[in-house]
N, CA, C and O of each residue as an XYZ file, in Angstrom:
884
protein
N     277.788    216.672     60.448
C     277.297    216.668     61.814
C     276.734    218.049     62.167
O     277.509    218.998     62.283
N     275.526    218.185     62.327
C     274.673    219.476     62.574
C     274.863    219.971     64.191
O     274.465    219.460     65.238
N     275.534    221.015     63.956
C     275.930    221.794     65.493
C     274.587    221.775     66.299
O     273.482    221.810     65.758
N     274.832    221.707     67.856
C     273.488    222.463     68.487
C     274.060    223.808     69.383
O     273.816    223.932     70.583
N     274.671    224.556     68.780
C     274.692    225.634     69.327
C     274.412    226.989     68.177
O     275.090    227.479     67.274
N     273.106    227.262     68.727
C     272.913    229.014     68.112
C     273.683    229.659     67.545
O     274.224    230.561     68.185
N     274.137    229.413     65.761
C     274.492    230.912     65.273
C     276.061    230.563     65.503
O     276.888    231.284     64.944
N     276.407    229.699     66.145
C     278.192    230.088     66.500
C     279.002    229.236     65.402
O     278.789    228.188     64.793
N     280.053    230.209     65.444
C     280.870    230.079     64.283
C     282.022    229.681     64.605
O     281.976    229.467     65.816
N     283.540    229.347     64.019
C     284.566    229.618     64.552
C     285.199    231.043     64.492
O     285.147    231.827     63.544
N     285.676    231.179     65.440
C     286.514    232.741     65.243
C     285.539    233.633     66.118
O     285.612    234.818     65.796
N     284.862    233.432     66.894
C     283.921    234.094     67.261
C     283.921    234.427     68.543
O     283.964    233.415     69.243
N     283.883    235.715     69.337
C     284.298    235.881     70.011
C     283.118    234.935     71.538
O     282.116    234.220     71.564
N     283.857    235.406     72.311
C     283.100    234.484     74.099
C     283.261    235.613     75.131
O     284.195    236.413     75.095
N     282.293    235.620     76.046
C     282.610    236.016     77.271
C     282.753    235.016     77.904
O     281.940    234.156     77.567
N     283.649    234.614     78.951
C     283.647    232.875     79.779
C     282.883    233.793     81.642
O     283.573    234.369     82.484
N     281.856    233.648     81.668
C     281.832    233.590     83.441
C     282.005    232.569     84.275
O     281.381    231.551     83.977
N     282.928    232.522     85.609
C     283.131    231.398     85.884
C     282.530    231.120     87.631
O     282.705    231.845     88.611
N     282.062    230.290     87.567
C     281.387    229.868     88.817
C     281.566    230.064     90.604
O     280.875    229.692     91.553
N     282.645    230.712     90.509
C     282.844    230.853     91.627
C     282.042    231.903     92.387
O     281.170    232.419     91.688
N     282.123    232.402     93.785
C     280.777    233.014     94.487
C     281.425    234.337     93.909
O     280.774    235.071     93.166
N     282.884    234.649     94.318
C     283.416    235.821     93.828
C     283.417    236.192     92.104
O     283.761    237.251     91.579
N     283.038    235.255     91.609
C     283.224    235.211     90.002
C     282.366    236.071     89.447
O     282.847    236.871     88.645
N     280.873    236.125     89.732
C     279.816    236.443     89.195
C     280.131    237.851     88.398
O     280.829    238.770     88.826
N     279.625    237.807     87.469
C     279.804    239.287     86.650
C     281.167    239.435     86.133
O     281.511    240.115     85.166
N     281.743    238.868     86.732
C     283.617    238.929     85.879
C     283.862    237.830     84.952
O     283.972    236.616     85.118
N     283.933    238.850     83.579
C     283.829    237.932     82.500
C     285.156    237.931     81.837
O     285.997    238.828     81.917
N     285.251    236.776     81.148
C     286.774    236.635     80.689
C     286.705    236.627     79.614
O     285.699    235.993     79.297
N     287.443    237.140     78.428
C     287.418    237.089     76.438
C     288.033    235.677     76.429
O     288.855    235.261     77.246
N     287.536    235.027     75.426
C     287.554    233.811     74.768
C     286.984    233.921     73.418
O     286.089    234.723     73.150
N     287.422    233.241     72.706
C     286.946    232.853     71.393
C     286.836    231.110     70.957
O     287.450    230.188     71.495
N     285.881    231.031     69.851
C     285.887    229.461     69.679
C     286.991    229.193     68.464
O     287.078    229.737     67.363
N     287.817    228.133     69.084
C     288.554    227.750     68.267
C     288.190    226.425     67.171
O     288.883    226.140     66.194
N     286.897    225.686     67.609
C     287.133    224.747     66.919
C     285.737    223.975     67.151
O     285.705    223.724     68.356
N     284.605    223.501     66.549
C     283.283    222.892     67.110
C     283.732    221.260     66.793
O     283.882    220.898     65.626
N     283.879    220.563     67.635
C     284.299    219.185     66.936
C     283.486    218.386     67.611
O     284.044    217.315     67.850
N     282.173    218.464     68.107
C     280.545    217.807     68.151
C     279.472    218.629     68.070
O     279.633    219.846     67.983
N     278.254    218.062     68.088
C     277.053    218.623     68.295
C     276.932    219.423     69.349
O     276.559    220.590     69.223
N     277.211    218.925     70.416
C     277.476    220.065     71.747
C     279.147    219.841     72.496
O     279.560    219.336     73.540
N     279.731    220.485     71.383
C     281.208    220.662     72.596
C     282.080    221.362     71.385
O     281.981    221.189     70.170
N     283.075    222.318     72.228
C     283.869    222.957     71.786
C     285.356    223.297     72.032
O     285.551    223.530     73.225
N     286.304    223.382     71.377
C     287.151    223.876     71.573
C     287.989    225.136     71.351
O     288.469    225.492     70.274
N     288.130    225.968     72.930
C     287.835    227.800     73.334
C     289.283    227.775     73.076
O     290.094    226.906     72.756
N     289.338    229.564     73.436
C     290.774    229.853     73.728
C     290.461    230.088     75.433
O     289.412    230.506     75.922
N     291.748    229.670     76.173
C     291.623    229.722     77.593
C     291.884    230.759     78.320
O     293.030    231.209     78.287
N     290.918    231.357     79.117
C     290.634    232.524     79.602
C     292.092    233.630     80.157
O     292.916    232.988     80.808
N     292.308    234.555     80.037
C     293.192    235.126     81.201
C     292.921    236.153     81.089
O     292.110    236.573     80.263
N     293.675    236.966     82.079
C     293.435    238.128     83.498
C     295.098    238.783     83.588
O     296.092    238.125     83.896
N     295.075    239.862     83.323
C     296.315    240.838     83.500
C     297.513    239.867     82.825
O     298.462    239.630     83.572
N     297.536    239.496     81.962
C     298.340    238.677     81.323
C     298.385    237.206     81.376
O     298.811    236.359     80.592
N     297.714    237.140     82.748
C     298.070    235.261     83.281
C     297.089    234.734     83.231
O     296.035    235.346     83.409
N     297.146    233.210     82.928
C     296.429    231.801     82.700
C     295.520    231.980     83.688
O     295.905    232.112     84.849
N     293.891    232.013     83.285
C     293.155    231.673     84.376
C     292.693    230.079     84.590
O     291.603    229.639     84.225
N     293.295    229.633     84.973
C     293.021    227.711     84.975
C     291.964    227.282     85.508
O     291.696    227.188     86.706
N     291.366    227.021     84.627
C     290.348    225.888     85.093
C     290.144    224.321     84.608
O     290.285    223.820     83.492
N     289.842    223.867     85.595
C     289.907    222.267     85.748
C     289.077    221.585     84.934
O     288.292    222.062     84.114
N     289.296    220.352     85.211
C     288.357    219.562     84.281
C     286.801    219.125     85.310
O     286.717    218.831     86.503
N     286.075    219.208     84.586
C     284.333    219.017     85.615
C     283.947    220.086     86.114
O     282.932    220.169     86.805
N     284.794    221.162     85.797
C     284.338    222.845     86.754
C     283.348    223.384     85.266
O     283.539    223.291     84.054
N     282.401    223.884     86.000
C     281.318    224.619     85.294
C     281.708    226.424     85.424
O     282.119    227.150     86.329
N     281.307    226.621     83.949
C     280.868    228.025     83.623
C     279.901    228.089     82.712
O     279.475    227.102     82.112
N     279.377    229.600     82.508
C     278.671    230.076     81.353
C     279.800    230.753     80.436
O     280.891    231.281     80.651
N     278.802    230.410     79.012
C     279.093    230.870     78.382
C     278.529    232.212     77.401
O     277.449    232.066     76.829
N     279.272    233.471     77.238
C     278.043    234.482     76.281
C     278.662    234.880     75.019
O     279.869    234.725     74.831
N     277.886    235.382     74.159
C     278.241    235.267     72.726
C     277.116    235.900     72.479
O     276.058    235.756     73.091
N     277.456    237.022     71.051
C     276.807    237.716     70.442
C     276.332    237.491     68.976
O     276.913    236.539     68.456
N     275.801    237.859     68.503
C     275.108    237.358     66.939
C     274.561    238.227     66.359
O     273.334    238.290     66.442
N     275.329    239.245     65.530
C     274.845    240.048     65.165
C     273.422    240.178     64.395
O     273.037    239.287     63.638
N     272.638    241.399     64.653
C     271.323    241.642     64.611
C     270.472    239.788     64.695
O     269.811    239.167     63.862
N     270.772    239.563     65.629
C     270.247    238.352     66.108
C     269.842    238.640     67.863
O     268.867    238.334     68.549
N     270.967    239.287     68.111
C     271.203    239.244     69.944
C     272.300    238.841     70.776
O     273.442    238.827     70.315
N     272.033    238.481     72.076
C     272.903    237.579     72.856
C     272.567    236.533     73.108
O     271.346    236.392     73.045
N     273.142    235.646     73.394
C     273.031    234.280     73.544
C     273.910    233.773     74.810
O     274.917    234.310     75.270
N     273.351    232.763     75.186
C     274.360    232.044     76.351
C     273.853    230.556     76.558
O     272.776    230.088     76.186
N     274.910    229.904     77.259
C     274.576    228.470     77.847
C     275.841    228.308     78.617
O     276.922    228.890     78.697
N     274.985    226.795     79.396
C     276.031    226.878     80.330
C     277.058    225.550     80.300
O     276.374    224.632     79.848
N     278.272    225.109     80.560
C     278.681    224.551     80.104
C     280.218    223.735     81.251
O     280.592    224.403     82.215
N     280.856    222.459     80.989
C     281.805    221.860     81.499
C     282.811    221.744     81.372
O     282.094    220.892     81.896
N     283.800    221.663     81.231
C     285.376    221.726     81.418
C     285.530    220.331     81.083
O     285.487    219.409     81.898
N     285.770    220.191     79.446
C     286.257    218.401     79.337
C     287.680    217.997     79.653
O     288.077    216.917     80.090
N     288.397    219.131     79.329
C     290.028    218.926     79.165
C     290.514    220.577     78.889
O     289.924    221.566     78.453
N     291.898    220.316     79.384
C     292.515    221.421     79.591
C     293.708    221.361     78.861
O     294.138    220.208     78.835
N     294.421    222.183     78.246
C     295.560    221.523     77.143
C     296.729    223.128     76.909
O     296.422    224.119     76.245
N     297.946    222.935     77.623
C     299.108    224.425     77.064
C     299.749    223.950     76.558
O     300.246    222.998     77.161
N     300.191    224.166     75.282
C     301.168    223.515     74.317
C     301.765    225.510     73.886
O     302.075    226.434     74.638
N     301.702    225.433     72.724
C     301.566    227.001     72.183
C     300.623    227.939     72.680
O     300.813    229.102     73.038
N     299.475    227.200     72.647
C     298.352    228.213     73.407
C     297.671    227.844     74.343
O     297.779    226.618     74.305
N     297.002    228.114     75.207
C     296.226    227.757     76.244
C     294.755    227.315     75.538
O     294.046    228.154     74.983
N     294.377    225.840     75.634
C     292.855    226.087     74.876
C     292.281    225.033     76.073
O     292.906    224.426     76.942
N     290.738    225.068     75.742
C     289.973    224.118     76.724
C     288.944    223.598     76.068
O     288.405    224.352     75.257
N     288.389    222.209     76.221
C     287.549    221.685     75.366
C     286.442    221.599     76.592
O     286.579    221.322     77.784
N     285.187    221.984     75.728
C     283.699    222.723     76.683
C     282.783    221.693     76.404
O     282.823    221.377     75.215
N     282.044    221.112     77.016
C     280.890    219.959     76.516
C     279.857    221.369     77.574
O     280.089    221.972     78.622
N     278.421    221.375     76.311
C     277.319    221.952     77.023
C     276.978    221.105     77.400
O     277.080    219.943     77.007
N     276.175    221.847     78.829
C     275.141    221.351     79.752
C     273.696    221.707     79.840
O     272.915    221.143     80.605
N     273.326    222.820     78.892
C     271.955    223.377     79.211
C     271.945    223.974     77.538
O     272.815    224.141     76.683
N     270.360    224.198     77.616
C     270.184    224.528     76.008
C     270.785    226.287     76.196
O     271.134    226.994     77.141
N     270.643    226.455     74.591
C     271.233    227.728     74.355
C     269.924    228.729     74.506
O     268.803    228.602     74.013
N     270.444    229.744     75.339
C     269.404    230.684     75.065
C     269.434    232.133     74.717
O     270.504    232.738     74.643
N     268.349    232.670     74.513
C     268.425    234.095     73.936
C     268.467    234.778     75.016
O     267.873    234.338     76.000
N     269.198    236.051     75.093
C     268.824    236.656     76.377
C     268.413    238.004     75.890
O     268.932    238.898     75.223
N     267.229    237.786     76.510
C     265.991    239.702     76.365
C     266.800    240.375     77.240
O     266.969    240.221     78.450
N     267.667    241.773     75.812
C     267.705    242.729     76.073
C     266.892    243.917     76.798
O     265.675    244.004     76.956
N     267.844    244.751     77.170
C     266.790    245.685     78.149
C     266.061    246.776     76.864
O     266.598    246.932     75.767
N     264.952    247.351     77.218
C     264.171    247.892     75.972
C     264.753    248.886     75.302
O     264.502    249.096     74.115
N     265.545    249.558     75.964
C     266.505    250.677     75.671
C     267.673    250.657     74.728
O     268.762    250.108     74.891
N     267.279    251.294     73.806
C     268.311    251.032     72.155
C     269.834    251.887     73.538
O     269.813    252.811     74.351
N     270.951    250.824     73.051
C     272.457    251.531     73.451
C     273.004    252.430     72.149
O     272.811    252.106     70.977
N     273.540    253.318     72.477
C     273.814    254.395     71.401
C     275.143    254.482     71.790
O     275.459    254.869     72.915
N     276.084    254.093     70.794
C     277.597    254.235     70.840
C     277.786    255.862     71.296
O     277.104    256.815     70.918
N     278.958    255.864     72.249
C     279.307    257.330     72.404
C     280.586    257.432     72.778
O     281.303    256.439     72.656
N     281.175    258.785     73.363
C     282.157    259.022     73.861
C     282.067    260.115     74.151
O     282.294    261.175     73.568
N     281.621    259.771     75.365
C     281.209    260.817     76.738
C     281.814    260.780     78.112
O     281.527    259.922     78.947
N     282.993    262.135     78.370
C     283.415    262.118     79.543
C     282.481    261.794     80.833
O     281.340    262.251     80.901
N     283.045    260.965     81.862
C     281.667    261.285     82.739
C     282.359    261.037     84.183
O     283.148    260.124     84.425
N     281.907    262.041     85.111
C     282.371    262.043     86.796
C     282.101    260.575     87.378
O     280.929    260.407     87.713
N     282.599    259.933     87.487
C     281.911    258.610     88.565
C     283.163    258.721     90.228
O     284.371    258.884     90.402
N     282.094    258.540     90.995
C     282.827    258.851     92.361
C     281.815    257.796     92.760
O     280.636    257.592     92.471
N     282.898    257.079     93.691
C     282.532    255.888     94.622
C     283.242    255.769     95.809
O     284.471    255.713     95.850
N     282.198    255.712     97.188
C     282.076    256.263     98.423
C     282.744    254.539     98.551
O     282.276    253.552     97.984
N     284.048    254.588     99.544
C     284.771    253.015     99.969
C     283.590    252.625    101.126
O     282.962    253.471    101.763
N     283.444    251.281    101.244
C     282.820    250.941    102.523
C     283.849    250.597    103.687
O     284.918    250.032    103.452
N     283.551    250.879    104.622
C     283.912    250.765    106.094
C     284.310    252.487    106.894
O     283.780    253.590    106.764
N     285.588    251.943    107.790
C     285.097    253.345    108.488
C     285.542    254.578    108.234
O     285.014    255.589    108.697
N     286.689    254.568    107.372
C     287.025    256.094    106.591
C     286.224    256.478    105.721
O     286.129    257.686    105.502
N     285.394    255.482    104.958
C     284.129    256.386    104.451
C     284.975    257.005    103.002
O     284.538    258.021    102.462
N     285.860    256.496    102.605
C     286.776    257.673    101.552
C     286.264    257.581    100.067
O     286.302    256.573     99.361
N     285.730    258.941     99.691
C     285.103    258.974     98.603
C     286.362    258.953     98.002
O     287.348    259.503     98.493
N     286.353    257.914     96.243
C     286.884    257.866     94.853
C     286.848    258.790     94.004
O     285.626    258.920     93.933
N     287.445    259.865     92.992
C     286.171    260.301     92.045
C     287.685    259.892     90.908
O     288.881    259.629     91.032
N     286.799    260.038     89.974
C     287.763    259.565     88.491
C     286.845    260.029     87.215
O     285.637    259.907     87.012
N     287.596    260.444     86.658
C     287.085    261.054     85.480
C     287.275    259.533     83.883
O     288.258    259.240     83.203
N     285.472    258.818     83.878
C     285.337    258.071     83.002
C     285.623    258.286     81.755
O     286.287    259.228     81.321
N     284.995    257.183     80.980
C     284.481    257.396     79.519
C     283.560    256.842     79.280
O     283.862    255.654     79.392
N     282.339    256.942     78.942
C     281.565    256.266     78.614
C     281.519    256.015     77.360
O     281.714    256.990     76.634
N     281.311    254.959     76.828
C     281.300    253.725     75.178
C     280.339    253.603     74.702
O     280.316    253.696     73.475
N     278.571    253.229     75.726
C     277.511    253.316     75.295
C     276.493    254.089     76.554
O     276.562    254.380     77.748
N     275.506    254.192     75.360
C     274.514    254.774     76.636
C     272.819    254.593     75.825
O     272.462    254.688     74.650
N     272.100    254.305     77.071
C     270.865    254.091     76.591
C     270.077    254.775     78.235
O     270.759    254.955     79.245
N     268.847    255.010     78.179
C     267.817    255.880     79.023
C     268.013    254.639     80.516
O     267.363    254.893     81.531
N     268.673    253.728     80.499
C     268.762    252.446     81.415
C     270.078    252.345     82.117
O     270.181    252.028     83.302
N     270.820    252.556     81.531
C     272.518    252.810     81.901
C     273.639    253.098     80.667
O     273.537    253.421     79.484
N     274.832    252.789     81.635
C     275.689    252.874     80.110
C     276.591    252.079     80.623
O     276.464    251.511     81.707
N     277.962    251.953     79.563
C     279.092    251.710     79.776
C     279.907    252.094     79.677
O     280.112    252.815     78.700
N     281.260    251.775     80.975
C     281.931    253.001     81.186
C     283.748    252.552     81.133
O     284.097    251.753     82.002
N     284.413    252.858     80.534
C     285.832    252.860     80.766
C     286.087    253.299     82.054
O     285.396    254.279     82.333
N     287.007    252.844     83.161
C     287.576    253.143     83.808
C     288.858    252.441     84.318
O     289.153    251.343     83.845
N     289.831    253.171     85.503
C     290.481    252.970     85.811
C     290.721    251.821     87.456
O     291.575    250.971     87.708
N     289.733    252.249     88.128
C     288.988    251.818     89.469
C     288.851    250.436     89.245
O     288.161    250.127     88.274
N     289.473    249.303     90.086
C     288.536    247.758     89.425
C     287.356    248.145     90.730
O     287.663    248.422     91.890
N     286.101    248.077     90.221
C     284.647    247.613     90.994
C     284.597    246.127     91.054
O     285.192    245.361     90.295
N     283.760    245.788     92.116
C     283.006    244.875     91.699
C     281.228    244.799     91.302
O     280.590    245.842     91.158
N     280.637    243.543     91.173
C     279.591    243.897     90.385
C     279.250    244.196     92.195
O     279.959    243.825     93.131
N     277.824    245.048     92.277
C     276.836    245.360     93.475
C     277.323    246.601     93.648
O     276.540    247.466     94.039
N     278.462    246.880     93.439
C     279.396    248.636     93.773
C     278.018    249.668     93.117
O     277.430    249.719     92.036
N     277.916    250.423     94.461
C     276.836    251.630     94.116
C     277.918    253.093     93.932
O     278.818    253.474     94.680
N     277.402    253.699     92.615
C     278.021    254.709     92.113
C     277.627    255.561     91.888
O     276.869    255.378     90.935
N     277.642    257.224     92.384
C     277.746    258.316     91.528
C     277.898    258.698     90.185
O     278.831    258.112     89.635
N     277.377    259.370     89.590
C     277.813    259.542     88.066
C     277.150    261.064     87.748
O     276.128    261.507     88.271
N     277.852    261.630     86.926
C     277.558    262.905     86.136
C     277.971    263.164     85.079
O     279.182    262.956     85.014
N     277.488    263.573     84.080
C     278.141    264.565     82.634
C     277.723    265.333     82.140
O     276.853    265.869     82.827
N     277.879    265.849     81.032
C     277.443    266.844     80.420
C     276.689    266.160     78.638
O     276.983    265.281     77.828
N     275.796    267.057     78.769
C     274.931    266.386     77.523
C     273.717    267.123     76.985
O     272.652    267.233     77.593
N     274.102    267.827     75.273
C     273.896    269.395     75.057
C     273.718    270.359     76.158
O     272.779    270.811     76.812
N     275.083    270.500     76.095
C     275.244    271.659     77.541
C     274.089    271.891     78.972
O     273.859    272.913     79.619
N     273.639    270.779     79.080
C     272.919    270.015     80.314
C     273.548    269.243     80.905
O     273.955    268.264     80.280
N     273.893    269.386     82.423
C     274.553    268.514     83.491
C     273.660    267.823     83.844
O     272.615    268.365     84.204
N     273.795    266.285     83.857
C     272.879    265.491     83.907
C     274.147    264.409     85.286
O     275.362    264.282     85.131
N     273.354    263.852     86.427
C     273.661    263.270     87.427
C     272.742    262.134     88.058
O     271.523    262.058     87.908
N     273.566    261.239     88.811
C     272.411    260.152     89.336
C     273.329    259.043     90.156
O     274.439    259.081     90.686
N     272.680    258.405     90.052
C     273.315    256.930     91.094
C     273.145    255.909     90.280
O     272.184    255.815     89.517
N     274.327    254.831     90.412
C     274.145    253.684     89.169
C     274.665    252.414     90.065
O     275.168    252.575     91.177
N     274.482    251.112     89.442
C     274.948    249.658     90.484
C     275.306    249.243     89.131
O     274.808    249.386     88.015
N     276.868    248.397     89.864
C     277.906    247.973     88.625
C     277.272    246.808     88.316
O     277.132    246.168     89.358
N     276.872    246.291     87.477
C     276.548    244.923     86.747
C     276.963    244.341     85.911
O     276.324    243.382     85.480
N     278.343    244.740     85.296
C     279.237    243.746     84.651
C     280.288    244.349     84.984
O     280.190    245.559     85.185
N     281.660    243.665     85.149
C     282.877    244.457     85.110
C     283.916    243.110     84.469
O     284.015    241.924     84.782
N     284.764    244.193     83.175
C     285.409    243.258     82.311
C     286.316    243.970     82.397
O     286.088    245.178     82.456
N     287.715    243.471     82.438
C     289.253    243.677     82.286
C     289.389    244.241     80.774
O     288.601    243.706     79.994
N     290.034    244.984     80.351
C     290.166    245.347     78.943
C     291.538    246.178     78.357
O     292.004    247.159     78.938
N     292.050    245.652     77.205
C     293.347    246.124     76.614
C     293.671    247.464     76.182
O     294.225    247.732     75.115
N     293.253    248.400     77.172
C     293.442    249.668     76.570
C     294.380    250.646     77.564
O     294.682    250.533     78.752
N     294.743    251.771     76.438
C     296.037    252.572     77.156
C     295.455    253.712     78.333
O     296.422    253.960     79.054
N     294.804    254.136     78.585
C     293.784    255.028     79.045
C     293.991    254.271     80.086
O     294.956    254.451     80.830
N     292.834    253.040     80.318
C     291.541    252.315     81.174
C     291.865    250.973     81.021
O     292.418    250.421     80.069
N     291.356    250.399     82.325
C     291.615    249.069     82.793
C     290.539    248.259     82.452
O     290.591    247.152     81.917
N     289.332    249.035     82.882
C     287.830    248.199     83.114
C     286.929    249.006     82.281
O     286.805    250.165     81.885
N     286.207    247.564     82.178
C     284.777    248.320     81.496
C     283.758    247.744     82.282
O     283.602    246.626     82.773
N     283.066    248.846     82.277
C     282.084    248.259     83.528
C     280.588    248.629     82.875
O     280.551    249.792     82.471
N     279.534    247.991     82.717
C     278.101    247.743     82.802
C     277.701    248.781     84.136
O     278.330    248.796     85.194
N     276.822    249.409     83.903
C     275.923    250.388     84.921
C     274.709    250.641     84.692
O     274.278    251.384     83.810
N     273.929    249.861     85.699
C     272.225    250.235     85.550
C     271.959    251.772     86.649
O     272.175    252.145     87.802
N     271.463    252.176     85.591
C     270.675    253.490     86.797
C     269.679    253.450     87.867
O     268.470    253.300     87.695
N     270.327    253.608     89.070
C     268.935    253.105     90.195
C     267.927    254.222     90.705
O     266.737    254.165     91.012
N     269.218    255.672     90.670
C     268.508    257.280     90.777
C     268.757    258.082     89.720
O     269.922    258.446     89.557
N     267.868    258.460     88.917
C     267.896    259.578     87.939
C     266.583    260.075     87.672
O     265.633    259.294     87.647
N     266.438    261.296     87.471
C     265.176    262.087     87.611
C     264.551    261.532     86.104
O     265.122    260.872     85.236
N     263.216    262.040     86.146
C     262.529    261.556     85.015
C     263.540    262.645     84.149
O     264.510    262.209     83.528
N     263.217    264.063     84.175
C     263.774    264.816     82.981
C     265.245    264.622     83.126
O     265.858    265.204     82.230
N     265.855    264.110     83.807
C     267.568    263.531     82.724
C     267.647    262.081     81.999
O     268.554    261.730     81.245
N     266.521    261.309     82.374
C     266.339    260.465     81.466
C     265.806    260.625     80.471
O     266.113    259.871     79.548
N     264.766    261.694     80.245
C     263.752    261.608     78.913
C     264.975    262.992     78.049
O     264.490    263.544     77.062
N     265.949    263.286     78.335
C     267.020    263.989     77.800
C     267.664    262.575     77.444
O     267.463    262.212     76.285
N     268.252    261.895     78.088
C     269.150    261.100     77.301
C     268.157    260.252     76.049
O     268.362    260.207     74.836
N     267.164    259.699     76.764
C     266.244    259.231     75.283
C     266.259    260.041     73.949
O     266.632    259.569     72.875
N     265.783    261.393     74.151
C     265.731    262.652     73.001
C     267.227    262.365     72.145
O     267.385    262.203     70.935
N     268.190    262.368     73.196
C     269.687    262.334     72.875
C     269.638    261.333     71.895
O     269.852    261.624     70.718
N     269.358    260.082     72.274
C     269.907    258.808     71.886
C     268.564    259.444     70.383
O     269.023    259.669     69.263
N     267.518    259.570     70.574
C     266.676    259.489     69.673
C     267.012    260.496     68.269
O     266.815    260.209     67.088
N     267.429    261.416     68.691
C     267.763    262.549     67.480
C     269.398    261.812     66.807
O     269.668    262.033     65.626
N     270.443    260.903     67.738
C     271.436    260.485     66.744
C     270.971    259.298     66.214
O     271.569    258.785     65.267
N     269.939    258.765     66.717
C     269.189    257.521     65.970
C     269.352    258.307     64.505
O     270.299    258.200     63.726
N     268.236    259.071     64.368
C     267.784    259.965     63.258
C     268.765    260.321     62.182
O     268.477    260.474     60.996
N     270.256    260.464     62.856
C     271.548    261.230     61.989
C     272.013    260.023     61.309
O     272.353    260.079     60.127
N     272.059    258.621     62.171
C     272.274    257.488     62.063
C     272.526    256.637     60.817
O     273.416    256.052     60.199
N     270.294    257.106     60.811
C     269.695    256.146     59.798
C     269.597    257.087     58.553
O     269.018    256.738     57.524
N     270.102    258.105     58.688
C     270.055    259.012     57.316
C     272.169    258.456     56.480
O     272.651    258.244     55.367
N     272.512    258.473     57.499
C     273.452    257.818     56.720
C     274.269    256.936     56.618
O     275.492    256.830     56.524
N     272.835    255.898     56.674
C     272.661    254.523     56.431
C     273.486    253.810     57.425
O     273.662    252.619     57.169
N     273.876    254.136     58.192
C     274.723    253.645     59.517
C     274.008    252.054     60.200
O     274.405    250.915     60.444
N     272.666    252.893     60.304
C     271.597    251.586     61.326
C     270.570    251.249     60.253
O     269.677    250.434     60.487
């Protein structure tokens, strides 16, 4: 029986987004446990700070998934059945074809780069955040950032670091924020740049462009 889903394997990891208005951008780890049709699957079932995120049967989400030197991929998909025995799993019937999703043009360059992010609260104390990040990747477009802070996605942010002994600063809007298992940091958060001068961007390009260079000399990329 010939799968119709793109590239997917078992064992493979998932982001689950789930439909709700508050949901958007909060993605949950899943993996496929099991393809047992042409379009339907059986996941591992989502959770959040340790606990079961339940979802019903007929409730819609997307689904995202990666493929190496292929891309990202997604579709969107239904809730056939819900099942806790030993593990929490859920069986997914798609609803929409699979698609590729166009990356932004900007190669991401693995890193690990301290970085200032301060975020101004809304209403009337006005009380600026600041927290000292990490950033994971970075490309001339945004990066991604370890932190401690949960955002949500639309959160407008401050940001600064250092980068060959150049302080580089700007303003960024959160566009993904994922829960994550680490001792440090809670969140990882997606950040597009909305203010940054031309010359701290055409520095981070140079940046990203000269470890391209170190990269592909040893044979890395």
């Amino acid at each position: 029986m010939e799968s119709k889903f793109e590239f997917l394997e078992i064992g493979m990891k998932l982001d689950i987004e789930l439909n709700g208005e508050n949901e958007k951008g909060k993605f949950y780890p899943s993996k496929v446990l099991e393809i047992i049709e042409p379009d339907e699957l059986i996941i591992g079932g989502p959770m959040k700070k340790s606990q079961l995120v339940l979802l019903h049967k007929g409730e819609a989400i997307k689904v995202y998934y990666n493929v190496e030197n292929r891309g990202k991929y997604s579709f969107d998909a239904e809730i056939i059945s819900r099942e806790y025995k030993r593990i929490y799993i859920l069986r997914i019937k798609r609803t929409s074809n699979v698609r590729r999703i166009q990356l932004r043009n900007y190669f991401r360059l693995p890193v690990t780069l301290d970085v200032e992010k301060r975020f101004t609260l809304k209403g009337q104390n006005k009380e600026t955040i600041t927290e000292l990040c990490e950033a994971k990747d970075l490309s001339g477009g945004g990066m991604k950032l370890y932190c401690k802070y949960e955002h949500v996605v639309g959160d407008e942010i401050q940001w600064k670091f250092k980068l060959n002994d150049n302080v580089l600063e700007g303003k960024a809007t959160v566009i993904r924020v994922e829960e994550i298992d680490s001792f440090n940091y809670k969140y990882s958060l997606g950040v597009s740049f909305t203010e940054i001068s031309d010359k701290d961007r055409e520095a981070i390009i140079k940046y990203i462009f000269e470890q391209q260079i170190i990269l592909r000399i040893k044979g890395l990329i």
